[in-house]
C-alpha positions in Angstrom: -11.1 -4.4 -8.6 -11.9 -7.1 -5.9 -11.7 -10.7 -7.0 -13.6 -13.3 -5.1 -12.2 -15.2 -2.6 -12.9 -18.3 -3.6 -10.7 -18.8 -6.0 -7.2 -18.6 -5.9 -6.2 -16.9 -9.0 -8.6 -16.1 -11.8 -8.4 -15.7 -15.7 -9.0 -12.8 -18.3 -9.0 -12.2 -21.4 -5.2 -12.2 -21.5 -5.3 -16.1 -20.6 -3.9 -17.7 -17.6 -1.3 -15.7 -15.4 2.1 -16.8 -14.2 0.5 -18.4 -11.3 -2.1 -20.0 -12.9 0.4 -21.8 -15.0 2.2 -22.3 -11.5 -0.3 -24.4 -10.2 -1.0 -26.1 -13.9 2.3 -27.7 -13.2 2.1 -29.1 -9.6 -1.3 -30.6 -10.8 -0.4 -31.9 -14.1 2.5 -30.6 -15.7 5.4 -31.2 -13.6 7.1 -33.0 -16.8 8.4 -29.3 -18.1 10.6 -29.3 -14.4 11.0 -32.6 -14.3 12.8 -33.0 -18.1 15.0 -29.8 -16.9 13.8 -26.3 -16.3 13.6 -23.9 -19.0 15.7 -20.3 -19.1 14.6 -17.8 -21.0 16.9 -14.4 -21.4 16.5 -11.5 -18.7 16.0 -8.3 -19.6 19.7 -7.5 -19.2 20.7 -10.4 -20.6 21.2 -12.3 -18.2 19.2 -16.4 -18.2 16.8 -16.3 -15.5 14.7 -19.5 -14.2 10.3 -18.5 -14.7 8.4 -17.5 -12.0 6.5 -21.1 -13.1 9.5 -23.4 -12.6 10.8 -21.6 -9.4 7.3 -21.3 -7.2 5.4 -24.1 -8.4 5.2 -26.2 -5.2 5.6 -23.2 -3.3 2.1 -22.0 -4.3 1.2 -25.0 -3.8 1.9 -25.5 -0.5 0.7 -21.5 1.1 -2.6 -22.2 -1.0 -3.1 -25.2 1.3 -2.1 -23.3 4.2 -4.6 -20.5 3.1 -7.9 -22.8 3.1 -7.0 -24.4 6.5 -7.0 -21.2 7.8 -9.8 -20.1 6.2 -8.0 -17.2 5.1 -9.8 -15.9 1.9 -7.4 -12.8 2.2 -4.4 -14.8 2.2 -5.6 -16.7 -0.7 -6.6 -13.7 -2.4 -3.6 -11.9 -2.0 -1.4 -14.6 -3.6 -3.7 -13.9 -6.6 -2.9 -10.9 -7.0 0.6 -11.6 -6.9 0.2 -14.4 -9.6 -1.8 -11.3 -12.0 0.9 -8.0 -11.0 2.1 -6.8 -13.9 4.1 -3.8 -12.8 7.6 -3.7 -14.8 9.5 -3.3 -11.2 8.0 -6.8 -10.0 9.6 -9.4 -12.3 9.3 -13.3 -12.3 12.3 -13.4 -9.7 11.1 -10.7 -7.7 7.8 -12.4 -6.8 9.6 -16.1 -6.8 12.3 -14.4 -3.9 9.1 -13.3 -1.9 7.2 -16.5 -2.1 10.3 -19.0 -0.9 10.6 -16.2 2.0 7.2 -16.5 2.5 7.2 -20.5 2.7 10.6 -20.1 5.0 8.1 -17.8 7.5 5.3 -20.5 6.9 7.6 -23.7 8.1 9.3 -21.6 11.1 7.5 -22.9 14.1 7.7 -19.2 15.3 5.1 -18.9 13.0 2.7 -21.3 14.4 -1.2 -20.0 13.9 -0.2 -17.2 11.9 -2.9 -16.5 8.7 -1.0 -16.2 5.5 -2.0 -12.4 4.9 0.1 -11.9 8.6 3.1 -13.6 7.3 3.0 -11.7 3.8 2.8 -8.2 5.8 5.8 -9.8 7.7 7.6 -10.4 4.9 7.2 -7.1 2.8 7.5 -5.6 6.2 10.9 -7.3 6.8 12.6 -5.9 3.6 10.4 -2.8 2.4 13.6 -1.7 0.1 13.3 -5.0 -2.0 9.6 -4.8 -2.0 7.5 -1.5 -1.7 7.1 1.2 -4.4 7.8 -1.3 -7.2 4.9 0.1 -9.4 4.9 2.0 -12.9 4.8 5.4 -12.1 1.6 7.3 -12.7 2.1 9.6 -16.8 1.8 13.2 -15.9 -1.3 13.4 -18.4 -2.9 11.1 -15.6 -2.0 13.4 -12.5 -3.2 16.6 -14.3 -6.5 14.2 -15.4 -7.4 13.2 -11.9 -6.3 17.0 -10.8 -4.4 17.3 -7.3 -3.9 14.8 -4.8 -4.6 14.8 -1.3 -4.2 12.9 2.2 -5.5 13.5 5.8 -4.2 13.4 8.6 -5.6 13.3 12.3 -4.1 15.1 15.2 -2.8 12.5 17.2 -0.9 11.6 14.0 0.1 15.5 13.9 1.6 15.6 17.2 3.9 12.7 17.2 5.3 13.5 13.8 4.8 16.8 12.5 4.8 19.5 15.4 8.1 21.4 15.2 10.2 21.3 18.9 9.1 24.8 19.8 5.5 23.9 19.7 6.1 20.6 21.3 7.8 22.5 24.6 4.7 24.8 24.7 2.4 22.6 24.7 4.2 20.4 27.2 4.5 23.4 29.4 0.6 23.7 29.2 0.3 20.0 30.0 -0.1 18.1 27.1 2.2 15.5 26.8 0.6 12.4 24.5 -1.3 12.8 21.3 -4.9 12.0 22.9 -4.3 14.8 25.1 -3.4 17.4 21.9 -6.5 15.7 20.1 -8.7 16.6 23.1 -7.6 20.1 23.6 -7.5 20.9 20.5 -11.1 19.6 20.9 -12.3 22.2 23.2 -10.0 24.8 21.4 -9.1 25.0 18.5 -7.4 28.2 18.6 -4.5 26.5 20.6 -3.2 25.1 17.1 -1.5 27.4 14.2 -0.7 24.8 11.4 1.0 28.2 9.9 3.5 28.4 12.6 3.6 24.8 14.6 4.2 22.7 11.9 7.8 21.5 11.3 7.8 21.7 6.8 10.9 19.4 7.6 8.8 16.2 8.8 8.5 13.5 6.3 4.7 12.6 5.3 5.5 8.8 4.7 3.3 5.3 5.9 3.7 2.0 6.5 6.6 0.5 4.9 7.2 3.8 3.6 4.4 3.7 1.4 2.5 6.9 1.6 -0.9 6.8 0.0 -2.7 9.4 -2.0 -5.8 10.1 -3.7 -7.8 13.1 -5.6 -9.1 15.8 -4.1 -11.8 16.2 -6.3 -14.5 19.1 -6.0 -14.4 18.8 -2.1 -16.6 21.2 -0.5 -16.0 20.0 3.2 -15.4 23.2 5.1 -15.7 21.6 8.7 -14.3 17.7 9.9 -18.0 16.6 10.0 -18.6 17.4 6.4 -15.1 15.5 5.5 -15.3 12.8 7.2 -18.5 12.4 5.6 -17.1 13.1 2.3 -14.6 10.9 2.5 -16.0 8.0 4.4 -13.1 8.2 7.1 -13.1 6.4 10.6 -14.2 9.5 12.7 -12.6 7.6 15.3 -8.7 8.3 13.8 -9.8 12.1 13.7 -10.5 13.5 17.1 -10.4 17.1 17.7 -9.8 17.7 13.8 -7.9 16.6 10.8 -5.1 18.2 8.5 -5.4 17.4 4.7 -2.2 17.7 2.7 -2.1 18.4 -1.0 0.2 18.3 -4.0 -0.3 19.7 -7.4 -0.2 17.5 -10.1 3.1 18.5 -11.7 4.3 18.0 -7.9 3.2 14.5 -7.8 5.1 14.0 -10.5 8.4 15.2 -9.5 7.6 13.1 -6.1 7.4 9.6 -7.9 3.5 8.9 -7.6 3.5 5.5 -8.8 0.6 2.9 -9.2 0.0 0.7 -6.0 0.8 -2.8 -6.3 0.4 -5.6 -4.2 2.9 -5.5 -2.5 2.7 -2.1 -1.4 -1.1 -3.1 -1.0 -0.1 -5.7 1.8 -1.0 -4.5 4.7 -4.2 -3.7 4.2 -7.1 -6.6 4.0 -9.4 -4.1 2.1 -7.2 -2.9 -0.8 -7.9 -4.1 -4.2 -6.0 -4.8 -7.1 -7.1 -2.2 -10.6 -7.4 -3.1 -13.9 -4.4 -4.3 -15.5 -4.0 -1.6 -18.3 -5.0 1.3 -15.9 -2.1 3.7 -15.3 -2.9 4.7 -11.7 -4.5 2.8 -8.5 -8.1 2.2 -8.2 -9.8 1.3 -4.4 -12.6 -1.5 -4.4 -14.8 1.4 -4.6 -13.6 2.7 -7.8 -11.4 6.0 -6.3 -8.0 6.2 -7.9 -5.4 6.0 -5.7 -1.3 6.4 -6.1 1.9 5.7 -3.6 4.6 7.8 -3.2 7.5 7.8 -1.3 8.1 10.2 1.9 7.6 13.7 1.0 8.2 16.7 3.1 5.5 18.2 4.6 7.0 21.4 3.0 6.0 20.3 -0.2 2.1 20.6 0.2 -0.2 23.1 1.3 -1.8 22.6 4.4 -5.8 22.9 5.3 -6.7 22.4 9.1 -10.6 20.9 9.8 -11.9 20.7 13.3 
């Protein structure tokens, strides 16, 4: 669900969000750091300082940076950080990630760079500490939405999924880069066997690791046309034809399919956070969504559209 970019973080019904009470204190209520910061126990245990106490001026000070970039995406992105919720992204998770984020904002380096750059640098830099950090999607929800599904264009195919034999053929026939496979599979489509050519071994991942799914739905594409169509793809990522790779739902759940958060979201200027209470993703347009991390190709069933 797309917040508006105009303001930085926005209340609901549950009241104000960690980082609406961050920036209550660098405008007003600096007394609760100034008399001494509060602890409060961890989950472990263990006293850790708020998210409030730690970020405050930090906020502060990439918020700034934001507007004089005009950088609504920036701006909305810390937002979303203020509102996740996810159990994996804790006050000191996000707190770690902002005072990286402000070290990447004061490096000269850095000079020019929008906000929303410097926060894909930074989730970039350490993917481990960062990506796949949300709940993970109930099996009642997979076997709800039904089976899950991703496409793939050829280019994409032919760097990362053709197994070595196929890879020497088609270099004997002259095709050496992806555009060329795209292109003749283009004009022939009978030059690629996705029952033979494709290594099961290769690893369907994205970036940062993050591979994205969605439903299949009742699809009824039976050509690329009719997909891309479907779908709303770029046709331009899908010369010459597509592969769409599904898992069944009880698959997706032995893979990990979690609920997208934002920083797995952080690449992308388009995604949108869901609902807090919903258990999977949701896109700006209302499609669920889940991540996952790298999966064999082995582990889906393959459909080839040209």
């Amino acid at each position: 669900m797309r917040t508006s970019s105009s303001r930085l973080f926005l209340n609901d019904r549950r009241g104000f969000t960690g980082a609406e009470k961050a920036l209550l204190v660098v405008f007003g209520l600096a007394l609760v750091v100034i008399a001494g910061v509060p602890v409060r126990q961890g989950s472990s245990g263990s006293k850790v300082i708020g998210f409030e106490q730690r970020s405050a001026a930090g906020l502060a000070r990439l918020s700034q940076q934001a507007r004089g970039l005009k950088d609504a995406v920036g701006e909305q992105k810390l937002g979303f950080l203020g509102r996740e919720s996810a159990q994996g992204i804790g006050d000191n998770l996000k707190a770690d990630f902002l005072e990286g984020l402000n070290r990447r904002a004061a490096d000269p380096a850095n000079a020019g760079k929008s906000l929303h750059q410097l926060i894909q640098d930074e989730v970039a830099a350490n993917p481990g500490k960062y990506a796949l950090k949300g709940d993970l999607v109930p099996l009642a929800e997979l076997q709800k939405q039904g089976p899950f599904s991703r496409v793939l264009g050829l280019e994409s195919v032919f760097k990362f999924h053709l197994t070595d034999a196929a890879k020497a053929r088609f270099t004997e026939q002259g095709i050496t880069t992806a555009e060329a496979f795209a292109e003749a599979v283009r004009k022939d489509p009978k030059i690629f066997d996705v029952s033979t050519q494709l290594n099961k071994d290769s690893l369907i991942s994205g970036k940062n690791g993050v591979a994205w799914w969605s439903p299949r739905g009742q699809s009824k594409a039976g050509t690329l046309p009719e997909l891309v169509d479907e779908l709303a793809l770029n046709p331009a990522y899908y010369k010459g034809g597509a592969v769409r790779i599904t898992v069944d739902p009880e698959a997706a759940g032995r893979l990990g399919f979690r609920k997208p958060t934002t920083f797995d979201g952080a690449p992308f200027a388009e995604w949108a956070e869901a609902p807090p209470r919903s258990p999977i993703g949701q896109t700006a347009g209302g499609t669920p969504e889940a991540v996952a991390p790298s999966i064999r190709l082995g582990d889906s069933t393959v459909e080839v559209f040209y």
